[in-house]
ZAGU-545260 format. One record per atom (N, C-alpha, C, O, CB): residue in three letters; x, y, z. Coordinates in steps of 0.05 Angstrom, whole numbers, padded with zeros to 5 digits, always signed. Glycine has a CB too. Layout:
<sites>
ALAXYZ;...
</sites>
This chain:
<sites>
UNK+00116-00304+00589;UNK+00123-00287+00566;UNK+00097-00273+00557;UNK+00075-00282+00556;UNK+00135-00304+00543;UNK+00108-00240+00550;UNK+00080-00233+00543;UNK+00079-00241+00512;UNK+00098-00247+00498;UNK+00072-00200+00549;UNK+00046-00238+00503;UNK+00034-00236+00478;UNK+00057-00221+00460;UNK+00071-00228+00441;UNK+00004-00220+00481;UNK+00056-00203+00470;UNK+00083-00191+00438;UNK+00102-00202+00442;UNK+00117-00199+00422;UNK+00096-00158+00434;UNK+00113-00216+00460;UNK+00145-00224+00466;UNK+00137-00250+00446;UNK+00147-00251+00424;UNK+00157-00232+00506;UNK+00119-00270+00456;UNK+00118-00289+00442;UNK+00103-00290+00420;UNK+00105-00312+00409;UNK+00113-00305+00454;UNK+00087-00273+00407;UNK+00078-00264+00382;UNK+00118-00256+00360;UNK+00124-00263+00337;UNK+00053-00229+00394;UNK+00127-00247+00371;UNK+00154-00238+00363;UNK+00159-00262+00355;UNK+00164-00269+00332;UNK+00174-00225+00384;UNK+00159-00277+00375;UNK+00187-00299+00382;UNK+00174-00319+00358;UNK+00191-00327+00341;UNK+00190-00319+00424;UNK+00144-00329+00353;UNK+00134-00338+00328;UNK+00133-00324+00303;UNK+00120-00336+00286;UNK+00111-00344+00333;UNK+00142-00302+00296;UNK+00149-00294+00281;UNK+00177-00294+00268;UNK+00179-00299+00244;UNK+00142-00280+00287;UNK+00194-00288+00281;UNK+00229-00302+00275;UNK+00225-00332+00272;UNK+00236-00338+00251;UNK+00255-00297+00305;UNK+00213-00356+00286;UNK+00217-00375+00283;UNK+00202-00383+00254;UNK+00209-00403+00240;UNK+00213-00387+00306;UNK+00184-00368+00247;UNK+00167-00377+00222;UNK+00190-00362+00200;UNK+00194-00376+00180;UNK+00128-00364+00220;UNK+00203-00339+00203;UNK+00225-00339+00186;UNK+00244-00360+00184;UNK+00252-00370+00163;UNK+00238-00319+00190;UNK+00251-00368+00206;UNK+00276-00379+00211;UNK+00273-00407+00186;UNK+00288-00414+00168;UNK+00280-00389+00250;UNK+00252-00416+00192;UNK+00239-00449+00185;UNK+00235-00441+00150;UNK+00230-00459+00134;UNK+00199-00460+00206;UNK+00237-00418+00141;UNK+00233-00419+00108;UNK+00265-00422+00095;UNK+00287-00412+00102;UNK+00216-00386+00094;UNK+00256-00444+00070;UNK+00284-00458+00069;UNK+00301-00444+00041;UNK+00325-00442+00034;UNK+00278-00496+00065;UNK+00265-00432+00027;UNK+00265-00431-00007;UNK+00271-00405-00011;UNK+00251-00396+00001;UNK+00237-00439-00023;UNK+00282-00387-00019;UNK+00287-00358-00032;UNK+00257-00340-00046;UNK+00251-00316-00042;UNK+00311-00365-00060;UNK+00244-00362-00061;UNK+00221-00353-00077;UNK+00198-00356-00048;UNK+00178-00341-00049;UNK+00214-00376-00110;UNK+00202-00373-00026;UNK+00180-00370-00011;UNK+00189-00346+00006;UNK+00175-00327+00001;UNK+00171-00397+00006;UNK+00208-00342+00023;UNK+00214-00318+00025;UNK+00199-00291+00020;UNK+00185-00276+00033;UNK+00230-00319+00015;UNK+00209-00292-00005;UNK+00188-00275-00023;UNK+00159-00273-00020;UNK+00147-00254-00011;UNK+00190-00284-00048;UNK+00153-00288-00027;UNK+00121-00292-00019;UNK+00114-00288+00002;UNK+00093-00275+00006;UNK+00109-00315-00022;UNK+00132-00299+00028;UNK+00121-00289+00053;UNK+00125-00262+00056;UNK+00106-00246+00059;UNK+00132-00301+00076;UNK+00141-00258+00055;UNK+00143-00221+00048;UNK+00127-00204+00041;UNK+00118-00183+00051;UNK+00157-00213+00029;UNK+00125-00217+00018;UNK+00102-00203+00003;UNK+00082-00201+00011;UNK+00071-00179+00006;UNK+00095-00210-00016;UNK+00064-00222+00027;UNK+00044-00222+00044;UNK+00046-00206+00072;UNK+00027-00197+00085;UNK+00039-00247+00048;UNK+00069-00207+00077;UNK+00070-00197+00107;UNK+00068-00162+00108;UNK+00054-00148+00121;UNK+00103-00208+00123;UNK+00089-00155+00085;UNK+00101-00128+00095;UNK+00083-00110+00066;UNK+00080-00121+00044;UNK+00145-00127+00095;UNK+00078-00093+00070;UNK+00085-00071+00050;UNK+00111-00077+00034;UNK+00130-00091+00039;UNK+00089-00043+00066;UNK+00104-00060+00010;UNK+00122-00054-00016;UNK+00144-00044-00007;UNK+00166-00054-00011;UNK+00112-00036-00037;UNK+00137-00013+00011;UNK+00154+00005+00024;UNK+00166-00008+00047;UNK+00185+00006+00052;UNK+00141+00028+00031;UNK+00164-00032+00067;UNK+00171-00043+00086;UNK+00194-00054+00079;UNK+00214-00052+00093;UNK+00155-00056+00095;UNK+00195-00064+00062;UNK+00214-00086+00045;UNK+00234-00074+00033;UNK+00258-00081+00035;UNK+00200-00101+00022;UNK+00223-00051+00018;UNK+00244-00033+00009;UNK+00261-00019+00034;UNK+00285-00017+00033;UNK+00230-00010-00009;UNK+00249-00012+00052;UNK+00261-00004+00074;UNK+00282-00030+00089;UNK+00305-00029+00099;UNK+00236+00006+00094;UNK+00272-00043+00087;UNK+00298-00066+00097;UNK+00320-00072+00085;UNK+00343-00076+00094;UNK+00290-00092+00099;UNK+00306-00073+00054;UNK+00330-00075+00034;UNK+00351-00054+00032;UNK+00375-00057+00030;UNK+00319-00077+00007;UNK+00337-00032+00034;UNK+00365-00007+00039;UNK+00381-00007+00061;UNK+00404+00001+00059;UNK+00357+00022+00043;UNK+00370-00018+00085;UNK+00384-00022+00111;UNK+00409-00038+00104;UNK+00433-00032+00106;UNK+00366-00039+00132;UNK+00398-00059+00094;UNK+00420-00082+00086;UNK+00431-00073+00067;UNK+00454-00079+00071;UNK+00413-00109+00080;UNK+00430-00066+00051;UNK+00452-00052+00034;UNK+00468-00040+00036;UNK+00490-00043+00027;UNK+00449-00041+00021;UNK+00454-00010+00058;UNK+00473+00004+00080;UNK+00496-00003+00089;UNK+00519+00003+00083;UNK+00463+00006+00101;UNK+00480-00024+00111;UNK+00500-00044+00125;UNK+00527-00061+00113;UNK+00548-00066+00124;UNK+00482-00064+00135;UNK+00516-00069+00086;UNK+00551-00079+00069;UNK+00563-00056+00062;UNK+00587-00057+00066;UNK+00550-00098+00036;UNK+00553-00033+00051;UNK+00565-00014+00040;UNK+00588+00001+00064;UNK+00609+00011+00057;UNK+00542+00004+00029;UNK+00579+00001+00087;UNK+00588+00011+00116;UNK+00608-00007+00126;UNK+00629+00001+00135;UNK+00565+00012+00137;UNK+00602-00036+00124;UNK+00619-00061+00127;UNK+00647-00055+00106;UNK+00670-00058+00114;UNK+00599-00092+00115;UNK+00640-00047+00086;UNK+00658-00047+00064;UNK+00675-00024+00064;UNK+00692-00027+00045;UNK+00643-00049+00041;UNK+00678-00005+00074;UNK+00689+00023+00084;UNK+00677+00051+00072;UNK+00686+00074+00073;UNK+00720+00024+00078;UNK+00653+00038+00061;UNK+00640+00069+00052;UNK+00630+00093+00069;UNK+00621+00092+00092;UNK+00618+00066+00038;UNK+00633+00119+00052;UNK+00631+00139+00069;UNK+00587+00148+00074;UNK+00572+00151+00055;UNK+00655+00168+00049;UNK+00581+00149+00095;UNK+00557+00169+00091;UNK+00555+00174+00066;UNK+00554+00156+00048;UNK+00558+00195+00104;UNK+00554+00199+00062;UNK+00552+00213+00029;UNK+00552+00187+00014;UNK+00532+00179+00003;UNK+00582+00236+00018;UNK+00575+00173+00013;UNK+00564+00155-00022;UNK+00539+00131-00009;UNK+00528+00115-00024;UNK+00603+00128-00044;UNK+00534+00132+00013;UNK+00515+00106+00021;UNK+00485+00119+00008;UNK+00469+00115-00011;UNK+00512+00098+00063;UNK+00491+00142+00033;UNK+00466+00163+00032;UNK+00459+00164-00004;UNK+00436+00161-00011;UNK+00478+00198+00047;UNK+00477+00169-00022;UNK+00474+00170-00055;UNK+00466+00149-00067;UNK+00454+00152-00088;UNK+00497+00176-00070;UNK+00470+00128-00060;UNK+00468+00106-00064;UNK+00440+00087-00062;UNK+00428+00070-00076;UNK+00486+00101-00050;UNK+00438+00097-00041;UNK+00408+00078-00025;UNK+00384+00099-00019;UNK+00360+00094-00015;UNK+00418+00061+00014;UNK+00395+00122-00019;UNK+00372+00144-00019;UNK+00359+00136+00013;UNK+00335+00137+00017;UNK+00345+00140-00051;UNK+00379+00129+00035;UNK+00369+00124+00062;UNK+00367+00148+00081;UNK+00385+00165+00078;UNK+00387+00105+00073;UNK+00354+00153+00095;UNK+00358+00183+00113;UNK+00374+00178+00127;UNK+00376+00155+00135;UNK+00336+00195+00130;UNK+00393+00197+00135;UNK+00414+00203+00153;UNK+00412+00185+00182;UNK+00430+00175+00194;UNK+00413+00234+00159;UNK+00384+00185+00188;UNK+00375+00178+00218;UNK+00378+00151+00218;UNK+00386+00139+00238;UNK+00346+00186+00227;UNK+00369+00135+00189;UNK+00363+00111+00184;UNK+00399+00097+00188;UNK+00405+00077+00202;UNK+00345+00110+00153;UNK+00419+00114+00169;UNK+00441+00105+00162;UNK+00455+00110+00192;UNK+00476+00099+00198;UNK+00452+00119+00134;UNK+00444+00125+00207;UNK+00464+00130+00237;UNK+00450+00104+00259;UNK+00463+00095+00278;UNK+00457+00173+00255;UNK+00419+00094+00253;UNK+00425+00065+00261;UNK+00430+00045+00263;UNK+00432+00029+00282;UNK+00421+00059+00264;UNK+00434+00042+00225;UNK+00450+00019+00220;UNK+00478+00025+00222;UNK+00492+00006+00226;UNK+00444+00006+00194;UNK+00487+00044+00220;UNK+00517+00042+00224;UNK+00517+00035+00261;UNK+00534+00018+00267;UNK+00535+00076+00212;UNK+00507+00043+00276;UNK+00498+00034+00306;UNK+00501+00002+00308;UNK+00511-00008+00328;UNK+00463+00044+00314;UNK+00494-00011+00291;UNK+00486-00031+00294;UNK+00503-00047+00280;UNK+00502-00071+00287;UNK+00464-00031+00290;UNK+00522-00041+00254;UNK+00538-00056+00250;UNK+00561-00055+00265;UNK+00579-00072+00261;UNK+00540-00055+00229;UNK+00564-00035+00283;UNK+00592-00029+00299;UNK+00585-00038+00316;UNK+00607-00042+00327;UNK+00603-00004+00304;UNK+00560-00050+00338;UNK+00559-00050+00365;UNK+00543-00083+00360;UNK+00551-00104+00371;UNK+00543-00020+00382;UNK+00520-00081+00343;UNK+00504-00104+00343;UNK+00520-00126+00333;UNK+00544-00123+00326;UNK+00479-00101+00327;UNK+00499-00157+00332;UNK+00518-00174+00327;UNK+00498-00185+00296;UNK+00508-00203+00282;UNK+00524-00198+00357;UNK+00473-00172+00289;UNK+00465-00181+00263;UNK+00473-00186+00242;UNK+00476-00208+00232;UNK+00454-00172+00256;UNK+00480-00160+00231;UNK+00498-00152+00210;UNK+00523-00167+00212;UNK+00523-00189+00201;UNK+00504-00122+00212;UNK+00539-00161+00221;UNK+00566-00178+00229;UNK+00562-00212+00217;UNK+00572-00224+00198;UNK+00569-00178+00270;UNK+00544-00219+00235;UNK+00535-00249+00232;UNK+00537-00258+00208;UNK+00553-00274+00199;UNK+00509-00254+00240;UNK+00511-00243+00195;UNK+00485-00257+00173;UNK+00505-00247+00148;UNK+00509-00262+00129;UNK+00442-00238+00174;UNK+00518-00219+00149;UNK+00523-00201+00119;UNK+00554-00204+00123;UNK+00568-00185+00127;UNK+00511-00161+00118;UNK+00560-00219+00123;UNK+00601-00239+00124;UNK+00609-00221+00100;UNK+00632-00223+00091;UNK+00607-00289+00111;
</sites>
C-alpha cells in the first residue's frame, strides 16, 4: 500500500474510533479549516435535502452550494453508497 493509500486508510480509522460528538469537534477543528467544514456541512445538508425530494434551486437557496458542488453530491447520493448509508 502506498503512503497516501495508507496515510488515508489512518485517517478514516482515527475518525472511525471517535466515540464523543464534542471530540469530533475538536478533531475537526484541528484538522480542517473553518471553510473545510463548512464545506462538508453543506454537502451533507445537500445530500438530505436531495434525499428528501428537493429541487436544485431551493438546495442551491438554501445552502448557498455551487451548482458543480450540488451535481456531485446529487452523483453520489444516487449512485454512491455514503449518503444512503450514514444520512437514513
Amino acid at each position: 500500500m502506498s503512503n497516501d493509500k495508507e496515510s488515508i486508510k489512518v485517517l478514516y480509522e482515527t475518525i472511525a474510533n471517535i466515540t464523543e460528538a464534542n471530540d469530533v469537534e475538536l478533531f475537526f477543528g484541528d484538522l480542517c479549516t473553518f471553510k473545510e467544514i463548512e464545506a462538508m456541512a453543506q454537502r451533507i445538508k445537500a445530500a438530505k435535502m436531495l434525499m428528501q425530494g428537493s429541487t436544485y434551486e431551493e438546495i442551491i437557496k438554501e445552502t448557498n452550494i455551487s451548482s458543480a458542488t450540488l451535481s456531485r453530491v446529487s452523483k453520489c447520493v444516487k449512485y454512491g453508497e455514503g449518503y444512503k448509508k450514514i444520512l437514513k
